[in-house]
ZALOMAR-314577 format. One line per field, with one value per atom (N, C-alpha, C): x, y negated, z negated; residue in one letter; atom name; residue number from 1. Coordinates in steps of 0.02 Angstrom, whole numbers, always signed. Layout:
N
east = (X | ...)
north = (Y | ...)
up = (Z | ...)
code = (A | ...)
site = (CA | ...)
pos = (NUM | ...)
This chain:
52
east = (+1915 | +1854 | +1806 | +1755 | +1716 | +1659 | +1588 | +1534 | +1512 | +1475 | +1441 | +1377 | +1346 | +1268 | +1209 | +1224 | +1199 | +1208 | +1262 | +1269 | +1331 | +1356 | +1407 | +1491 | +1491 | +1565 | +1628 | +1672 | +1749 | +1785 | +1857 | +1915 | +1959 | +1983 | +2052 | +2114 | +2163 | +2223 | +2265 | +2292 | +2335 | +2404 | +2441 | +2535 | +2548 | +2597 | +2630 | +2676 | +2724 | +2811 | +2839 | +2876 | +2883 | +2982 | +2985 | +3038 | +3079 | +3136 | +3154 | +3096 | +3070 | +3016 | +2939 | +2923 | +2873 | +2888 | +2903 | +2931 | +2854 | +2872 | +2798 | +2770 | +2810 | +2780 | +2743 | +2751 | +2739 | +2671 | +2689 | +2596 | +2571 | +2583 | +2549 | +2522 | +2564 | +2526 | +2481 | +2505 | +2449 | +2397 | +2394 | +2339 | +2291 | +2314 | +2285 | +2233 | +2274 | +2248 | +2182 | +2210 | +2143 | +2095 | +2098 | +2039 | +2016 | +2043 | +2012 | +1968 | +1970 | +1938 | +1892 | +1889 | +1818 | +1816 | +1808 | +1766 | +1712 | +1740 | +1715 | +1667 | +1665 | +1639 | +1568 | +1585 | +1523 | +1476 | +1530 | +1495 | +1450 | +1461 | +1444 | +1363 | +1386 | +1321 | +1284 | +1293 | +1262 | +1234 | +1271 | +1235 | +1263 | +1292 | +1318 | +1392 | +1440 | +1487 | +1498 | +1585 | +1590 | +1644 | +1643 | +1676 | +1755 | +1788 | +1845 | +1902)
north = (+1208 | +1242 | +1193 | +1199 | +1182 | +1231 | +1177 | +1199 | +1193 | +1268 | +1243 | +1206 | +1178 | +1160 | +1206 | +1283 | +1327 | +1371 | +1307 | +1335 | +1363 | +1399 | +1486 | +1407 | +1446 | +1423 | +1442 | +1403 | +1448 | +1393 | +1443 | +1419 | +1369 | +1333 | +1295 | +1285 | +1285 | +1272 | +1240 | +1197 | +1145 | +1179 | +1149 | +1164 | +1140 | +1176 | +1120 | +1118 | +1088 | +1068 | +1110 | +1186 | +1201 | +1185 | +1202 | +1175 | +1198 | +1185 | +1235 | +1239 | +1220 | +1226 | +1238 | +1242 | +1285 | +1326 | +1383 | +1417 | +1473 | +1489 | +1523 | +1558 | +1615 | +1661 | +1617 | +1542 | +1509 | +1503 | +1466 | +1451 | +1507 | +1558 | +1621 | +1651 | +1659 | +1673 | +1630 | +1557 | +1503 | +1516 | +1504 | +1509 | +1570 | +1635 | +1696 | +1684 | +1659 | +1630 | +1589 | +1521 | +1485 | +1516 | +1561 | +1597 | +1648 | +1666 | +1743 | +1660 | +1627 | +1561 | +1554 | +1504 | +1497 | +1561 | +1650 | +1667 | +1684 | +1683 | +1710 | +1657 | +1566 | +1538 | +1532 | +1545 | +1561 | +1634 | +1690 | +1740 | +1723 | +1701 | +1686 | +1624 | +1581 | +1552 | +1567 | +1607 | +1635 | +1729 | +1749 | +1813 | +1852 | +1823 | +1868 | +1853 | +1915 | +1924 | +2006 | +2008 | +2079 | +2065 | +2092 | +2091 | +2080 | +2021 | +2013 | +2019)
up = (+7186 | +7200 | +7233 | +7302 | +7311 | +7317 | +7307 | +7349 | +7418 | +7437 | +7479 | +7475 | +7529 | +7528 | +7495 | +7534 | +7486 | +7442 | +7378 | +7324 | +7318 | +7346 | +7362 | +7343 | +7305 | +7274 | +7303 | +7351 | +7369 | +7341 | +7357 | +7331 | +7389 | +7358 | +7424 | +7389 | +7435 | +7403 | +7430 | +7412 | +7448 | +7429 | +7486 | +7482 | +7446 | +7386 | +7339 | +7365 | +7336 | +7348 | +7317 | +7334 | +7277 | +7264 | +7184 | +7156 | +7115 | +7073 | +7034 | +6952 | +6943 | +6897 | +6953 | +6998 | +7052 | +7095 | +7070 | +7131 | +7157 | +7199 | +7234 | +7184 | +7159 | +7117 | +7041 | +7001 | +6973 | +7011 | +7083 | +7092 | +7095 | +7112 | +7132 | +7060 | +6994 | +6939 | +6901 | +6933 | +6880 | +6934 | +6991 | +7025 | +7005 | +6997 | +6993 | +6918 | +6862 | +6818 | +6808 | +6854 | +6865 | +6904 | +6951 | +6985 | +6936 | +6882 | +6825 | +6760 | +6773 | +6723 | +6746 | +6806 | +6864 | +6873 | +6886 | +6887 | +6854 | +6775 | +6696 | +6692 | +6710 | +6713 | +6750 | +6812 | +6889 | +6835 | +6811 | +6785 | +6722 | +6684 | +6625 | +6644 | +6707 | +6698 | +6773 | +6793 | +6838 | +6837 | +6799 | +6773 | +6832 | +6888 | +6916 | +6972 | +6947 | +6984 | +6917 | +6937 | +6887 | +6836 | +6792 | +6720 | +6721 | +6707 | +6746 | +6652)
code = (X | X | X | X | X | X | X | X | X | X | X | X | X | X | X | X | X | X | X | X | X | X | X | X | X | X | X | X | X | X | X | X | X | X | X | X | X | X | X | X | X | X | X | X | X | X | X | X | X | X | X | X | X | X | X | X | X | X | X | X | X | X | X | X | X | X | X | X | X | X | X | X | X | X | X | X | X | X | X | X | X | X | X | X | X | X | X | X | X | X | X | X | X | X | X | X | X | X | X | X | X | X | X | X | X | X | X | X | X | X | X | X | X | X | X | X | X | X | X | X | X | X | X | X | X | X | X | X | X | X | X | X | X | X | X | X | X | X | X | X | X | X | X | X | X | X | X | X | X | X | X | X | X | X | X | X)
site = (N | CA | C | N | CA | C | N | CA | C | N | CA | C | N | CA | C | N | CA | C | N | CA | C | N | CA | C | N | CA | C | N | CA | C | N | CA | C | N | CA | C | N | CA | C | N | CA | C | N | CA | C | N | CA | C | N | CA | C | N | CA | C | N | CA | C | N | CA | C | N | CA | C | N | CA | C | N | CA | C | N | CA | C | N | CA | C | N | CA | C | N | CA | C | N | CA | C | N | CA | C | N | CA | C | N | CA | C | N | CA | C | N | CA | C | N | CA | C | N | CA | C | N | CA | C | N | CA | C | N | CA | C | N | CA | C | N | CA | C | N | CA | C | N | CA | C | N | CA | C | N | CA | C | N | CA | C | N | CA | C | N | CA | C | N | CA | C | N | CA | C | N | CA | C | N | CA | C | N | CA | C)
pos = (1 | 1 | 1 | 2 | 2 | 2 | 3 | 3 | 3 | 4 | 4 | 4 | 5 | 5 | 5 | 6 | 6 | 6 | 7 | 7 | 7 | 8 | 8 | 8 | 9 | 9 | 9 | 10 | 10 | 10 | 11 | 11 | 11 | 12 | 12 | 12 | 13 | 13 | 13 | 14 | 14 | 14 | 15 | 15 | 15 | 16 | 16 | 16 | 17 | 17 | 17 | 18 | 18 | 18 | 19 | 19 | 19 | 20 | 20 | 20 | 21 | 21 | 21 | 22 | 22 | 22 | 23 | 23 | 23 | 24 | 24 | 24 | 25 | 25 | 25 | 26 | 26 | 26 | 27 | 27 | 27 | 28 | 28 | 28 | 29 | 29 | 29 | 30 | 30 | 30 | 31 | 31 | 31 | 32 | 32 | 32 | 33 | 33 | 33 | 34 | 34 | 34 | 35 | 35 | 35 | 36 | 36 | 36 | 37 | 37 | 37 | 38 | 38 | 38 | 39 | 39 | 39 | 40 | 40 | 40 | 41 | 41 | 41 | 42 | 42 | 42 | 43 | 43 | 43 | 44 | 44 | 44 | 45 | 45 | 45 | 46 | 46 | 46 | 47 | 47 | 47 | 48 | 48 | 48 | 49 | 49 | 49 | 50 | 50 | 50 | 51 | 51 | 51 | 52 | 52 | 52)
């Protein structure tokens, strides 16, 4: 996750390697994961996004 200058939070994602213990669908559900965390987070102290 970065910021911008004004504030506004996005996401980045780097290529992993993937492997027989990373296979796409692995990053694809941990990732989905870590983005439903940081958003409850941004929501919770920002009062706003929607009920995840």
């Amino acid at each position: 996750m970065n910021r911008k200058p004004d504030g506004t939070i996005y996401p980045t994602f780097n290529r992993p390697d993937y492997n027989e213990k990373l296979t796409f669908a692995k990053f694809c559900m941990e990732t989905a994961k870590e983005l439903r965390q940081v958003a409850q987070l941004v929501d919770s102290a920002t009062g706003l996004g929607e009920e995840v």
